[in-house]
C-alpha positions as a Markdown table, in Angstrom:
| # | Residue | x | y | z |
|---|---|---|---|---|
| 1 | Unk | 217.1 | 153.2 | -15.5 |
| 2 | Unk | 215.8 | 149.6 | -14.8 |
| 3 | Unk | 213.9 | 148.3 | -11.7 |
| 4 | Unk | 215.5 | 145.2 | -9.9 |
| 5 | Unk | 213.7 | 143.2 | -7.9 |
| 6 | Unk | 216.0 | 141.8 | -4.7 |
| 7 | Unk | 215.0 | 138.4 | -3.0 |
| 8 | Unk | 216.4 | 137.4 | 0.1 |
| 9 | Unk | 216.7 | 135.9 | 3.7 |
| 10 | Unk | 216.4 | 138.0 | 7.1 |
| 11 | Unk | 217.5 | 137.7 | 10.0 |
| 12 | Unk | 216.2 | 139.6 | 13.4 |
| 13 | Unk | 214.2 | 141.4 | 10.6 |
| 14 | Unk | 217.1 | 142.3 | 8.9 |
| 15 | Unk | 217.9 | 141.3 | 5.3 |
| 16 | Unk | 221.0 | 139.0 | 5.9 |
| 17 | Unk | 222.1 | 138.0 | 2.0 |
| 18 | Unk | 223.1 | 134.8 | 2.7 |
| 19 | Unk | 221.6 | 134.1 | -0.6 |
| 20 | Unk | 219.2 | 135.9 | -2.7 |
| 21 | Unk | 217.8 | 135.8 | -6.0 |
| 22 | Unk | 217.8 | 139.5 | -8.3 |
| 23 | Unk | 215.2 | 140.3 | -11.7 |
| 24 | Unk | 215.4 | 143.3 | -13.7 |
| 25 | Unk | 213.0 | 144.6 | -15.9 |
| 26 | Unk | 213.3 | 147.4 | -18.0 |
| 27 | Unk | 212.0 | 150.6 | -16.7 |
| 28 | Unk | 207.9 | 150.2 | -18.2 |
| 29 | Unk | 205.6 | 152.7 | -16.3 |
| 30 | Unk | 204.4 | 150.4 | -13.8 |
| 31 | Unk | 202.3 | 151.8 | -10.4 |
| 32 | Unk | 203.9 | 150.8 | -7.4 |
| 33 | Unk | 200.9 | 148.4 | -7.3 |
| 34 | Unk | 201.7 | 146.5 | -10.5 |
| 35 | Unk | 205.4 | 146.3 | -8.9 |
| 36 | Unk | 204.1 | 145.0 | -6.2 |
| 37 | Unk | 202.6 | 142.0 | -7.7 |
| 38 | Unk | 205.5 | 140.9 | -10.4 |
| 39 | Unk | 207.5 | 141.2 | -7.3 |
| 40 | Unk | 205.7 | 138.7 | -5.4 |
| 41 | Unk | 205.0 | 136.5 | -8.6 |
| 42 | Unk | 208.3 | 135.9 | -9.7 |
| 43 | Unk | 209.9 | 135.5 | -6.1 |
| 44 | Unk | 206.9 | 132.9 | -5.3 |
| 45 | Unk | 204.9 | 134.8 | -2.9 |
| 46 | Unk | 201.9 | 135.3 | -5.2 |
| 47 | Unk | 198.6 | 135.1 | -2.4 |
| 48 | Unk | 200.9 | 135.6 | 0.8 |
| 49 | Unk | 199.9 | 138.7 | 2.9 |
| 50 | Unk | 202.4 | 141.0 | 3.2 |
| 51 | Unk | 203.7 | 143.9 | 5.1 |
| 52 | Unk | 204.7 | 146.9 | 2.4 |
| 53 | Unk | 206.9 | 149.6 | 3.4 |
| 54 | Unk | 207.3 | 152.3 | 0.4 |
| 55 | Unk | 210.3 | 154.4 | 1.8 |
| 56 | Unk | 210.7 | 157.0 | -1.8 |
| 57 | Unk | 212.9 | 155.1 | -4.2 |
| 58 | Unk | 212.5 | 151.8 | -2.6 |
| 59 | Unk | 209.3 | 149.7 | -1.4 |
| 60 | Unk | 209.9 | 146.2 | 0.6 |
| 61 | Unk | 208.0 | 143.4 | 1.0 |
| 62 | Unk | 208.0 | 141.4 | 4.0 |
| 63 | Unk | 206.0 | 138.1 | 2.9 |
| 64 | Unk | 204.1 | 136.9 | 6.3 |
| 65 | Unk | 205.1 | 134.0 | 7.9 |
| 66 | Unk | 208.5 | 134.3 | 6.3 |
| 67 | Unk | 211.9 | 134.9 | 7.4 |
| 68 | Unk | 212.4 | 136.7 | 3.9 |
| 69 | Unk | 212.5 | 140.7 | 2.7 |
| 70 | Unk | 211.7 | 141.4 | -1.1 |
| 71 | Unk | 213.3 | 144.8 | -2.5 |
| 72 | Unk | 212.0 | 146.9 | -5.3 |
| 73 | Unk | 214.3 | 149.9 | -6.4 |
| 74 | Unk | 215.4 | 151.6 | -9.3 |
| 75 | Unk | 219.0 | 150.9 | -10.9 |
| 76 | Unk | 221.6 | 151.9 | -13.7 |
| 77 | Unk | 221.0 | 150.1 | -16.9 |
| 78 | Unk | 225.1 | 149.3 | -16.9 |
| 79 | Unk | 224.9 | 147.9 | -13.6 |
| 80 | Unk | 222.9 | 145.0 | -15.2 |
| 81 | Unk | 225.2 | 144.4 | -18.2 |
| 82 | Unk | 228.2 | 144.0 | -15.2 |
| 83 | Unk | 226.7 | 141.3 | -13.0 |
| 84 | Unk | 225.4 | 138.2 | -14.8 |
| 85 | Unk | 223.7 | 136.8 | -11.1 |
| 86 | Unk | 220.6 | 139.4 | -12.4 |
| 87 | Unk | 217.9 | 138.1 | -14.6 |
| 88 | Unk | 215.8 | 139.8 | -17.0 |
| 89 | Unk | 212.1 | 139.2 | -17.0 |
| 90 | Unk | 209.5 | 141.5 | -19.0 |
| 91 | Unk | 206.6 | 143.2 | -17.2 |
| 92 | Unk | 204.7 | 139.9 | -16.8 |
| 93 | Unk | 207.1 | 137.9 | -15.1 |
| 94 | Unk | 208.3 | 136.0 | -18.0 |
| 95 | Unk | 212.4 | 135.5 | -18.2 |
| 96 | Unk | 214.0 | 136.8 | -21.1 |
């Protein structure tokens, strides 16, 4: 399992995919906390308040001020190997 980080628009509140921007990292034992912050540092959003919802499996991030929704959630490794619009960073944010 890996944890992929999903960047992208809302709209009405709603995520609304007209673009986004997707990280993996390999599945490291991170706290939710520590997600929370490589989240927000490699989408950007490093010192923006935020609202956090965790709902189980999957916590988002709405930055405020922003008309964008950041998703944390867990993922097959082969899921990554199919798409190539996912990319790899380590547990500090770096790109592979």
């Amino acid at each position: 399992m890996s944890i992929m980080i999903e960047n992208t628009d809302t709209y009405g509140g709603e995520a609304n995919y007209s673009w986004a921007n997707r990280f993996a990292i390999d599945n490291e034992e991170l706290t939710d906390k520590q997600l929370i912050r490589l989240a927000k540092k490699v989408t950007g959003f490093t010192g923006v308040r935020c609202k956090v919802e965790n709902i189980g499996e999957l916590i988002a991030i709405y930055p405020r001020g922003y008309c964008q929704v950041i998703f944390i959630n867990y993922i097959e490794n082969d899921y990554i190997d199919k798409y190539c619009f996912i990319k790899r960073i380590d547990a500090k944010g770096n790109e592979l």
